[in-house]
C-alpha positions as CSV (number, residue, x, y, z in Angstrom):
1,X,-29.1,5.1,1.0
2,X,-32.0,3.6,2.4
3,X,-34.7,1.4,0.1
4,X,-36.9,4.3,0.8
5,X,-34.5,6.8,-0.6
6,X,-34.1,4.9,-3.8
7,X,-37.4,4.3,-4.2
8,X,-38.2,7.9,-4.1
9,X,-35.5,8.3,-6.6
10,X,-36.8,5.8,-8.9
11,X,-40.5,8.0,-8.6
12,X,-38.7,11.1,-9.4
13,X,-37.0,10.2,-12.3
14,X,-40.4,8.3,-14.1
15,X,-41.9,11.7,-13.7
16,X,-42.8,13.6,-17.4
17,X,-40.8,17.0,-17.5
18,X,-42.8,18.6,-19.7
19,X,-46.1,18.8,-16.8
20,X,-44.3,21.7,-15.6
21,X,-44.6,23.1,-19.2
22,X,-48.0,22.4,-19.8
23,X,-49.3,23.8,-17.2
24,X,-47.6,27.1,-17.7
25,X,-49.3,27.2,-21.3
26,X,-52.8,26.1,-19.9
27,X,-52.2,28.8,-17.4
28,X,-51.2,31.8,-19.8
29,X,-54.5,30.1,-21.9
30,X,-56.8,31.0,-18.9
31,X,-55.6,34.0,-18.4
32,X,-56.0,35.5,-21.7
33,X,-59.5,34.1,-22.1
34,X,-61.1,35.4,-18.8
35,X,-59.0,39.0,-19.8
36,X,-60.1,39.3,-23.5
37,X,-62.4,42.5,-23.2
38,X,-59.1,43.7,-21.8
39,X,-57.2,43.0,-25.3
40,X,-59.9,43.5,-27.4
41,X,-60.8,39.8,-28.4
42,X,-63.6,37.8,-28.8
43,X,-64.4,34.7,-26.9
44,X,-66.1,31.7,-28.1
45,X,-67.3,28.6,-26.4
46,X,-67.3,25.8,-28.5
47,X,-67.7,21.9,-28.4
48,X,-64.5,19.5,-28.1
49,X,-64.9,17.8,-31.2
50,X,-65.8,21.6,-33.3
51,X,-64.1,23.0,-36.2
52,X,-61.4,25.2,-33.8
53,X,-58.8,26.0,-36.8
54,X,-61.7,28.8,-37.6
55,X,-61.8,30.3,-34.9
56,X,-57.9,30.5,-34.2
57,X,-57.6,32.1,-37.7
58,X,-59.8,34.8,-37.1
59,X,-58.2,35.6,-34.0
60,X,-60.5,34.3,-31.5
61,X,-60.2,32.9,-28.4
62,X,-61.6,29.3,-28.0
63,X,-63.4,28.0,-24.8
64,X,-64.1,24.3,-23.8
65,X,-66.7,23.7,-21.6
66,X,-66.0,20.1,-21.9
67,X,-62.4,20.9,-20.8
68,X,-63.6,22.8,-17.7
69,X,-66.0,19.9,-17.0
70,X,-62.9,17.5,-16.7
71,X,-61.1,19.9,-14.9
72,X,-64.0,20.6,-12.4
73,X,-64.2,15.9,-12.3
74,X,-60.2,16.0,-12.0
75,X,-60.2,18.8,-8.8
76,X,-63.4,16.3,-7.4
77,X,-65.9,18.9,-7.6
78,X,-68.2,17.4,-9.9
79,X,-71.1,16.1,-7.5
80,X,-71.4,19.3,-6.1
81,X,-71.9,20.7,-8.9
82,X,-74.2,17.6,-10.3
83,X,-76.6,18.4,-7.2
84,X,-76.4,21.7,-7.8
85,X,-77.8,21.8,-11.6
86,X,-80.2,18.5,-10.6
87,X,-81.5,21.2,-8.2
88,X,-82.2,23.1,-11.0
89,X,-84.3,20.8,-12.3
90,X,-81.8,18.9,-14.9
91,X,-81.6,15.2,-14.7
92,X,-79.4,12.9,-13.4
93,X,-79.4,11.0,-16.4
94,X,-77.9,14.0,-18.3
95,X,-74.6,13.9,-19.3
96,X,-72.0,15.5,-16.2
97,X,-70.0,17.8,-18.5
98,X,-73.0,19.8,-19.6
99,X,-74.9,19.1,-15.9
100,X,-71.0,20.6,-14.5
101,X,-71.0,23.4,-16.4
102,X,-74.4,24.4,-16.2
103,X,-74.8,24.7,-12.2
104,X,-70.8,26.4,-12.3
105,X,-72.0,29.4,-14.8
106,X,-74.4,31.1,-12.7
107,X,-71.9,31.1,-9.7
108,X,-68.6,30.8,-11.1
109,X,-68.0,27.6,-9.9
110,X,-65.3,24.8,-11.1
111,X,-61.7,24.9,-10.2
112,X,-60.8,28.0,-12.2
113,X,-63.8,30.7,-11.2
114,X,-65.6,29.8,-13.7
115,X,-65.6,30.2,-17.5
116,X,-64.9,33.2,-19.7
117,X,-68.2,34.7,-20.6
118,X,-68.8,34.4,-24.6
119,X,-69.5,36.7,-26.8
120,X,-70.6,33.8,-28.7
121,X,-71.2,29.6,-29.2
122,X,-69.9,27.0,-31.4
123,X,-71.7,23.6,-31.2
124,X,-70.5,20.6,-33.2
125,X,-73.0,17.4,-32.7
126,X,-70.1,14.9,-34.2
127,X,-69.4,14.1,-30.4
128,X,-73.3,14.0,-29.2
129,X,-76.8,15.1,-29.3
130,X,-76.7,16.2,-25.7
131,X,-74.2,19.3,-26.8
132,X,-77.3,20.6,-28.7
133,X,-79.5,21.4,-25.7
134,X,-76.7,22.4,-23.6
135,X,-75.4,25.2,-25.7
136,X,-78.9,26.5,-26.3
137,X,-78.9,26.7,-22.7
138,X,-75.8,28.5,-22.3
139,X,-76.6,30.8,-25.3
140,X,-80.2,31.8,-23.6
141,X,-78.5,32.1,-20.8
142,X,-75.9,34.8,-21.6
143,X,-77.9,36.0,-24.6
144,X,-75.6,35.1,-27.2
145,X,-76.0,34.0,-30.7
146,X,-75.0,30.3,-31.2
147,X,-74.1,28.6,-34.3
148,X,-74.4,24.4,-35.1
149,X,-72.5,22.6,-36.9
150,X,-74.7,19.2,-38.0
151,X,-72.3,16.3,-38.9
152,X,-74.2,13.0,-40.0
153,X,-73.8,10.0,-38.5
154,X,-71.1,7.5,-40.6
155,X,-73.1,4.1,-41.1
156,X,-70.7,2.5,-43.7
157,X,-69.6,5.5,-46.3
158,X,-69.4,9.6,-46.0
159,X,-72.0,10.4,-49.3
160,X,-71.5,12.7,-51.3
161,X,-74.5,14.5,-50.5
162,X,-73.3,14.3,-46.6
163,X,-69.8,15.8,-47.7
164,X,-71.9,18.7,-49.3
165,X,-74.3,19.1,-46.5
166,X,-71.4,19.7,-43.9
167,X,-69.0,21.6,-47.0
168,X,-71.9,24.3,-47.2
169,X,-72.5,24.6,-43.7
170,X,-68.6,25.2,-43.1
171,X,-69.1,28.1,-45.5
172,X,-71.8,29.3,-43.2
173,X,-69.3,28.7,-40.1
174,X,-67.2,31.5,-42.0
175,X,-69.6,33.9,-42.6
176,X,-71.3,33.8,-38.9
177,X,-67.2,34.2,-37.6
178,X,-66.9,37.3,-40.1
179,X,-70.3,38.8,-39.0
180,X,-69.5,38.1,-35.1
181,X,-65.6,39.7,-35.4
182,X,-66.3,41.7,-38.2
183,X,-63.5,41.0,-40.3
184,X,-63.3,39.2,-43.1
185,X,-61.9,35.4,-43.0
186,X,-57.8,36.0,-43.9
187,X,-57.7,32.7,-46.3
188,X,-53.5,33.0,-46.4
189,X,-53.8,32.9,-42.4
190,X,-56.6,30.0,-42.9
191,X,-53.9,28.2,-44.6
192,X,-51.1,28.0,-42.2
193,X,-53.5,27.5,-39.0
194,X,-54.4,24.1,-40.7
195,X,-50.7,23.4,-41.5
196,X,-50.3,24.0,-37.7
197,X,-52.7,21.8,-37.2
198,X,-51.8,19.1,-39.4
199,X,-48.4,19.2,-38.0
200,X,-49.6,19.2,-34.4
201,X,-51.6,16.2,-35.0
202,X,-48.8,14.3,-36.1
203,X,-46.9,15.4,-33.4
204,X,-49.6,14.2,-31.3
205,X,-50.0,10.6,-32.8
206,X,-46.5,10.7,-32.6
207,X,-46.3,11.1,-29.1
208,X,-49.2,8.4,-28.6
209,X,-47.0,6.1,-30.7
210,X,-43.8,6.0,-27.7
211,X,-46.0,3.6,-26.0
212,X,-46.0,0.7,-28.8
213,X,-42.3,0.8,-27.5
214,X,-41.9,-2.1,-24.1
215,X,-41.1,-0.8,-21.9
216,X,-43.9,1.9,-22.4
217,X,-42.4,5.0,-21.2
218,X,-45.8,6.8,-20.8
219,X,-49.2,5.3,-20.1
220,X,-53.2,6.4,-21.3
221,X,-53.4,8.4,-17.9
222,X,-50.5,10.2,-18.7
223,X,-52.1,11.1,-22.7
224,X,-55.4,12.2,-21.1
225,X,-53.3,15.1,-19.3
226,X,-51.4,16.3,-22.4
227,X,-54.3,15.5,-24.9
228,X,-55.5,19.4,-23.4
229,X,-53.6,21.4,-26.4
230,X,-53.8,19.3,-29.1
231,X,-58.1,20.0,-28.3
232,X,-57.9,23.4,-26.8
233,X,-55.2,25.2,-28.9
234,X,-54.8,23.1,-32.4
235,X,-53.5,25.0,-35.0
236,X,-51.1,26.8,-32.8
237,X,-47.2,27.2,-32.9
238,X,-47.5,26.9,-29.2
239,X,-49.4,23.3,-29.7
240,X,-46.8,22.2,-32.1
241,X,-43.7,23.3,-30.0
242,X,-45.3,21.9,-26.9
243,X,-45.0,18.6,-28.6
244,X,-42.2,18.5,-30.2
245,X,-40.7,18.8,-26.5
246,X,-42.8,16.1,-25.3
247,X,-42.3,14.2,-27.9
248,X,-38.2,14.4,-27.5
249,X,-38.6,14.0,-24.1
250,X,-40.3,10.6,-24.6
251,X,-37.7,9.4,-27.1
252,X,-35.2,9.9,-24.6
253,X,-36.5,8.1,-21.7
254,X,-37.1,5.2,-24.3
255,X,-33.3,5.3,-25.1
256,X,-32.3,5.9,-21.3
257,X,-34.9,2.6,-20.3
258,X,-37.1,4.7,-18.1
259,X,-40.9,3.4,-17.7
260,X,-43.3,4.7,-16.4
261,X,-45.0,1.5,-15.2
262,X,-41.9,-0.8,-13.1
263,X,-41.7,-4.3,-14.2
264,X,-44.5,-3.7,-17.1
265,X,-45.7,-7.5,-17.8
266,X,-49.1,-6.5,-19.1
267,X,-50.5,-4.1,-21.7
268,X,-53.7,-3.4,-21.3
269,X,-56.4,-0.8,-24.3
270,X,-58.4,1.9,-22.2
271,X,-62.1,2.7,-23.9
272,X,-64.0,5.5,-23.6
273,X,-63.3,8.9,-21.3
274,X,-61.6,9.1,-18.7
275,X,-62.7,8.8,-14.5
276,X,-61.1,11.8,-13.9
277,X,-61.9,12.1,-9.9
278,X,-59.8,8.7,-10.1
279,X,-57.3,8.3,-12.5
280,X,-54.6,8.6,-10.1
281,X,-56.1,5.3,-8.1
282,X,-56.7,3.4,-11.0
283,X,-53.2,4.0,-12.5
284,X,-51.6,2.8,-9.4
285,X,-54.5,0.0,-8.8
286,X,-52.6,-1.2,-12.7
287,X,-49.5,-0.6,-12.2
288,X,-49.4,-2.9,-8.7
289,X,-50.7,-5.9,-10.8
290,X,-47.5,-4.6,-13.4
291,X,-49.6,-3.4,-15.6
292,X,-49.8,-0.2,-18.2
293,X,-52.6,1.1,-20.1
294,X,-51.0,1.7,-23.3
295,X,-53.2,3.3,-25.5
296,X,-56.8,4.1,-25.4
297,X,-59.4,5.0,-28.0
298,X,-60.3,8.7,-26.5
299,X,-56.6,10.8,-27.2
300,X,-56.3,8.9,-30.5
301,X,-59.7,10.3,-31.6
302,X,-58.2,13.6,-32.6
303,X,-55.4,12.2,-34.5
304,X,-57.3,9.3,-36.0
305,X,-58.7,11.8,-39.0
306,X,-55.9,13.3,-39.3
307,X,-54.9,11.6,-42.7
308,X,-58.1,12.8,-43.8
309,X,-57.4,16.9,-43.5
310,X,-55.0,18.5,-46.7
311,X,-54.4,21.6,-45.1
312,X,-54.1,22.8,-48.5
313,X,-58.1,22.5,-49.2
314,X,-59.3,22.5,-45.2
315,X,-62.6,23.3,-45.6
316,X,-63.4,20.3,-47.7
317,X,-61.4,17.7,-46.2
318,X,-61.9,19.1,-42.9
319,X,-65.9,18.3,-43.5
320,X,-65.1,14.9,-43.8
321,X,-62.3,14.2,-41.0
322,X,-65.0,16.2,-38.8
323,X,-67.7,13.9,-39.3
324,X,-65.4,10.9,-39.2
325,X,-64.3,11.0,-35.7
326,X,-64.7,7.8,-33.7
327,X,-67.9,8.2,-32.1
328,X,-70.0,9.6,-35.2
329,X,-69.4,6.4,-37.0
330,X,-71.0,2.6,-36.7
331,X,-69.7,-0.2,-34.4
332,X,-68.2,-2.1,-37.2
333,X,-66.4,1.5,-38.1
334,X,-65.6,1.7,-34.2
335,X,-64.2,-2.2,-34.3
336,X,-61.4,-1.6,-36.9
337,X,-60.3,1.3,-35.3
338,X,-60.2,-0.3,-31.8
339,X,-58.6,-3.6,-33.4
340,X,-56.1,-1.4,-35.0
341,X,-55.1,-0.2,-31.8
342,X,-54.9,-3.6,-30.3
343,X,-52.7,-4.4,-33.0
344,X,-50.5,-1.5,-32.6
345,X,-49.9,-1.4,-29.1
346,X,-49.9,-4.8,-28.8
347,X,-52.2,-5.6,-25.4
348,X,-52.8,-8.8,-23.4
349,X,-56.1,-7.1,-22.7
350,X,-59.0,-3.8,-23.1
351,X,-61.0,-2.5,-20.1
352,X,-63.8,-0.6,-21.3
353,X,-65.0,2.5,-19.1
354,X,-69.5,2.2,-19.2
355,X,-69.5,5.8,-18.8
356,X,-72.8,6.9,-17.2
357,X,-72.6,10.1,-19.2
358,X,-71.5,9.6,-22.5
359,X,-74.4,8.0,-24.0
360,X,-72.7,7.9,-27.7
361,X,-68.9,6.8,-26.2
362,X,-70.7,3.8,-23.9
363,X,-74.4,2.4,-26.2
364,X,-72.7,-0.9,-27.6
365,X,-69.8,-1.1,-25.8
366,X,-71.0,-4.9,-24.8
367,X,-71.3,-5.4,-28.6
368,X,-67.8,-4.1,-29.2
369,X,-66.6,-6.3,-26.2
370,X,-68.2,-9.5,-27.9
371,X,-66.7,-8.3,-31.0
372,X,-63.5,-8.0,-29.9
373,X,-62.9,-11.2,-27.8
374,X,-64.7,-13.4,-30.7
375,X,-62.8,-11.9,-33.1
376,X,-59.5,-10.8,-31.8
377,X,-59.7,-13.5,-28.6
378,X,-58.8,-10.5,-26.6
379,X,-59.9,-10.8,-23.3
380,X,-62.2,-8.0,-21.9
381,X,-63.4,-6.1,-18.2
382,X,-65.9,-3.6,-18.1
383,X,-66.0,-1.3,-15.3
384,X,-69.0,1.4,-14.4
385,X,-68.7,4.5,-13.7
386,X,-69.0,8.4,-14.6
387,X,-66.3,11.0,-15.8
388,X,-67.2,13.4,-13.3
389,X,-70.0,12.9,-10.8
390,X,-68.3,10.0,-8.2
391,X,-71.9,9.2,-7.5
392,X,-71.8,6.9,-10.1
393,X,-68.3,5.2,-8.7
394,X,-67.8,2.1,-6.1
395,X,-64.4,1.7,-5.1
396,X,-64.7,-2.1,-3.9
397,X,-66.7,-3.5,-6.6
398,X,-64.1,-2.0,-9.3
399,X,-60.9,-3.1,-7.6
400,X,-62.6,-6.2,-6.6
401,X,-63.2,-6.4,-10.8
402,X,-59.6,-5.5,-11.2
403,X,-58.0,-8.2,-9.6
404,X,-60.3,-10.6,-10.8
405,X,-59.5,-9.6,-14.8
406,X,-55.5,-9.6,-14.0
407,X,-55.6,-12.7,-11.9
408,X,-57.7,-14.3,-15.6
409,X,-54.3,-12.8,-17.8
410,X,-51.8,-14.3,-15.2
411,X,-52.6,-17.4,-15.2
């Protein structure tokens, strides 16, 4: 056998079995969305970081326009589709999800033809302000009614007036689902969608938690592939099945020695989104220094509430594990749960992702980067870029940054 041969062999076995899996379920997901008027259902569009569980329970079909932007960045469509809406008069400077998604609506662009049309919009603000604007645009745009869910910003403790504000406003959730399906909420089928959820989330964290083992036997570009259930169908037996496979399947390579990154030396934290028109590069620009991104802050923000939500009184706990996710909280909030993860995983080093778009994700990343080497004595490399548009991304002055930071941890 040649070296070729074994090499090849080597590839084949680090490969995750459950892809094949997950794209089935994201297929079959698709399909029933964009054939809903078919079956009868409603379908709503609604932010990443929204209250899904609701929907799910009353039977609805959930839409991600987020999802379909990284899927449009991941298929390397995005600038097209940047141009195309910055033709239509948005800026630049706007975020590339909502930019993405507003030039592919009027031609069924993206990857997949295009979204589902909605019969209505769910917008949750705990992830930006920029979601605001763009759902109103999408809701003028297919003339449908549009519903917002306002979570304050976490400076140092959730009030008790804030807890109310978002309680009351979850009640208000309800009744808008109940006037748009019109049905009445089903509490008992409330109930067990959060236990799904609950359950899933563990699962999920679970998952995450393989790579604290060394060898790692999955790495942060692998979690921002199977993160898409866990945000697009929580609260589903599907979600929970899909990760109890995953999660077996990681158990076992960790007993059978199998890594995903060859001669892993270095563990290096991921910040912020993903360059999903590049992940493949940058995982194999790491993993020929021997390094593995471990963890990262983005597919642990779902799970990272999750001790928050009693499924047995979701609409209240779910108020405050909603407003709590990592981005709608201060820097000092956003240090502990960054040096937690440092701690858990146990990295040599973070790279930090200055994401063009993502305002909220990237504003005071050099603070936390300060924060974390002074404090922690963690050493640091930011790199610039977008999640979708490649405008935004220069090859040879990343790599070039890249060898620089590993050639700092190996000596």
């Amino acid at each position: 056998m040649t070296e070729q041969n074994i090499a090849d062999l080597e590839k084949e076995k680090r490969k995750i079995k459950s892809v094949a899996k997950m794209k089935e379920i994201m297929t079959t997901y698709y399909i029933e969305a964009k054939t809903a008027a078919e079956s009868g259902k409603k379908v709503a569009w609604i932010t990443s970081g929204g209250p899904v569980e609701f929907l799910i329970a009353m039977d609805v079909i959930p839409v991600y326009p987020e999802n379909h932007g990284a899927m449009i960045g991941a298929s390397k469509m995005g600038v097209d589709l940047c141009e195309k809406a910055e033709e239509m008069g948005y800026s630049r400077d706007l975020c590339s999800y909502a930019r993405a998604d507003i030039a592919a609506a009027p031609i069924n662009g993206g990857p997949i033809g295009g979204l589902p049309r909605p019969d209505f919009l769910v917008c949750c603000n705990n992830i930006c302000g920029t979601v605001l604007k763009w759902y109103e645009v999408m809701a003028r745009y297919f003339d449908v009614p549009l519903f917002i869910l306002d979570t304050p910003f976490i400076h140092k403790e959730f009030s008790p007036a804030a807890k109310k504000y978002v309680i009351d406003q979850t009640y208000e959730y309800i009744a808008f689902l109940e006037a748009q399906t019109g049905k009445k909420m089903d509490y008992d089928r409330m109930h067990e969608v959060s236990r799904l959820a609950v359950e899933g989330l563990r699962l999920w964290q679970a998952v995450l938690d393989t790579a604290a083992h060394k060898p790692a036997p999955m790495t942060a570009f692998d979690a921002f592939f199977h993160l898409a259930l866990i945000v697009t169908l929580r609260g589903t037996q599907t979600t929970v099945d899909y990760y109890r496979q995953l999660l077996a399947e990681m158990e076992q390579r960790i007993k059978d020695g199998i890594a995903m990154v060859p001669n892993e030396k270095y563990r290096l934290l991921w910040d912020n989104l993903p360059v999903w028109y590049r992940t493949k590069w940058l995982s194999e620009k790491f993993a020929s220094h021997d390094a593995c991104l471990v963890g990262d802050t983005y597919t642990s923000a779902w799970s990272g509430v999750m001790d928050l939500i009693d499924p047995d009184n979701f609409i209240e706990s779910g108020a405050v594990a909603y407003s709590s996710v990592y981005i709608n909280v201060s820097l000092d909030k956003m240090f502990d749960t960054l040096a937690a993860l440092i701690r858990k995983y146990d990295v040599d080093g973070l790279v930090m992702h200055s994401n063009r778009s993502c305002k909220p994700y990237s504003f005071g990343q050099y603070d936390l980067q300060k924060m974390v080497m002074e404090r922690l004595g963690i050493p640091t490399l930011m790199i610039e870029a977008d999640m979708v548009d490649a405008r935004s991304f220069s090859e040879s002055q990343i790599e070039t940054r890249i060898d620089a930071f590993m050639e700092k941890l190996k000596t």
